[in-house]
N, C-alpha and C positions, 0 to 999 in steps of 0.2 A: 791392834791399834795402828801400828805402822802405815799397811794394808790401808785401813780407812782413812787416815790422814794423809796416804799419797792420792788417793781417789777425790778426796774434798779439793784438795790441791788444785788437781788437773779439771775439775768442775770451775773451780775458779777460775785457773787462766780462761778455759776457753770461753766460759761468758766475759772474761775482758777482752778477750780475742774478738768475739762479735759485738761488742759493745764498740770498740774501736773501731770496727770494721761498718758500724751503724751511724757513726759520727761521723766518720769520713762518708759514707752515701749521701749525709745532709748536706757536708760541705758543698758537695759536688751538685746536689741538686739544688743548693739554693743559685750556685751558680748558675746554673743551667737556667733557674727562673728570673737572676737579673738579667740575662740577656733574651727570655722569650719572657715575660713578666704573665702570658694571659696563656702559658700552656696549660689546657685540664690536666694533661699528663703528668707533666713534673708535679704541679701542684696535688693530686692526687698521691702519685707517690710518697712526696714527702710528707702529706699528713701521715701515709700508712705506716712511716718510717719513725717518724716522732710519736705513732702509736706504742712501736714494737719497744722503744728506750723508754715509755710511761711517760710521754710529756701531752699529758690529756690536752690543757688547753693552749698548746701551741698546735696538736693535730687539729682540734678544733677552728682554730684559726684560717690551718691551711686548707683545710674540706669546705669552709665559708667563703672563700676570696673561688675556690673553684664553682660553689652556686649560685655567686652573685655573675658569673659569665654565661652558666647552664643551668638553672635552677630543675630539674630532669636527669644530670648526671648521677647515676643508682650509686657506686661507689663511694660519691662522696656522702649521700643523704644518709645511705647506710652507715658509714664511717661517722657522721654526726652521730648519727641515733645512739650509736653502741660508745663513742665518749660518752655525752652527756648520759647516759645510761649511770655507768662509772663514774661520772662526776656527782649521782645524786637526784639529778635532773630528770623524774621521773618524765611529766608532763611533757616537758620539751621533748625531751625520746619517743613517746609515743608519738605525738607528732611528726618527727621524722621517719620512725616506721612507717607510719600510714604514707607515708610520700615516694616512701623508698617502694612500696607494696601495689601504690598505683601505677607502677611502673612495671614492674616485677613480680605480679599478683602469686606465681607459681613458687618464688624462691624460698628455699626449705628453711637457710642461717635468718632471714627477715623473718618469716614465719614465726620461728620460733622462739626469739627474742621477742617479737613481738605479744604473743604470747605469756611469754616470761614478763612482762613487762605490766601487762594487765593484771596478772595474777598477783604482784607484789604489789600492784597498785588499787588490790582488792576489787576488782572486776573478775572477779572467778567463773562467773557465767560465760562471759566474753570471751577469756581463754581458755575454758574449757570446749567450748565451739569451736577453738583452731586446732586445739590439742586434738580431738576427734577426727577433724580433717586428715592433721596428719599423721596421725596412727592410721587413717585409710592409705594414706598416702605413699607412708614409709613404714611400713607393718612390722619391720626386721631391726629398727630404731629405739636402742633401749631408754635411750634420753628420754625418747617423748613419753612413752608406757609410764616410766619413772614422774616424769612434771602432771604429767594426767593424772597418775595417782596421787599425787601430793596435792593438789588443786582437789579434786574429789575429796580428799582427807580435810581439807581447810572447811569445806564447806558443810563438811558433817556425813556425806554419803561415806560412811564406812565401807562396805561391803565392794563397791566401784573403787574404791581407792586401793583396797586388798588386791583384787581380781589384777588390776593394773602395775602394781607394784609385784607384787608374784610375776608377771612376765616379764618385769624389767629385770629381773633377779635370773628368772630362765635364759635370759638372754647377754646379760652381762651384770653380773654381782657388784654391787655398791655398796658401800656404808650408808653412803646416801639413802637409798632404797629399805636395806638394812633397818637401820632405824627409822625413817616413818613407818616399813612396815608392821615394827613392834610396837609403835605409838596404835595404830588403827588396829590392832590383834588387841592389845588391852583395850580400846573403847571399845571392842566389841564383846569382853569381857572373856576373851579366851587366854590366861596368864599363861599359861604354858607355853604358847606358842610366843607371846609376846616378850616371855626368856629366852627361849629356844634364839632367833631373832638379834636379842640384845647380846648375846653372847657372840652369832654369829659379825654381829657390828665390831 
């Protein structure tokens, strides 16, 4: 008990430690942007900074005042997407994927949110076409194995959703994986495995 209680301790300070040391960066940067008001820089920064303390829509704010100067700058359209993502804001997100992606057509973190993004927004077709992509793309990427099979499981393909999840597991073990893989092991009416599975979760 001790032991854990000095351990929870020192978890605390030091997220106060950078928490403090996060609020002083803002201070500093807001400075920075009263005296250059139109830096992409600072104002970029500081959204990613008001990301990192969880003030969704003051990053938002600050990734806005950066695309109304460059509507083109990828950090910030990205940093939109994945607020408003967080905020709920499905529709608006996808849209700024796709903006972030006209730019960035190759980038793996856009990709994949974007992806993620279709999928919970019931476009499983959609993201299952990028999911594919990027299992060509990043073959050794237990995430994506893992959202492909999950996506193939939503949409009924059992046996695709298996095959996929089985490698995310080969590659790095989740609960996550874990468990849908026991949900698509029982639709396909193998119980055994789909304890086996539940257990392993």
């Amino acid at each position: 008990y001790p032991l854990r209680r000095q351990r929870q301790m020192c978890i605390r300070d030091s997220m106060k430690a950078r928490m403090m040391r996060l609020d002083e960066t803002i201070r500093i940067l807001e400075q920075g942007i009263e005296r250059i008001p139109d830096s992409e820089i600072l104002l970029s920064r500081l959204g990613h900074t008001f990301m990192a303390v969880g003030r969704l829509q003051k990053a938002l704010d600050a990734f806005d005042l950066v695309l109304k100067n460059n509507p083109r700058h990828f950090d910030a359209l990205l940093g939109s997407a994945w607020m408003l993502d967080l905020m709920g804001q499905k529709e608006d997100a996808l849209a700024y994927y796709q903006k972030a992606l006209a730019i960035e057509p190759e980038n793996k973190f856009a990709r994949k949110n974007y992806a993620l993004g279709l999928a919970t927004s019931g476009n499983l077709n959609q993201a299952i076409d990028i999911f594919l992509s990027l299992k060509r793309d990043f073959p050794g990427d237990y995430e994506i194995h893992q959202d492909l099979g999950i996506a193939y499981g939503h949409l009924g393909e059992i046996n695709r959703a298996i095959e996929n999840l089985e490698t995310a597991i080969s590659l790095h073990p989740t609960p996550v994986a874990y468990f849908n893989l026991a949900v698509a092991e029982k639709k396909a009416g193998r119980i055994e495995e789909a304890v086996r599975y539940i257990r392993l979760y």
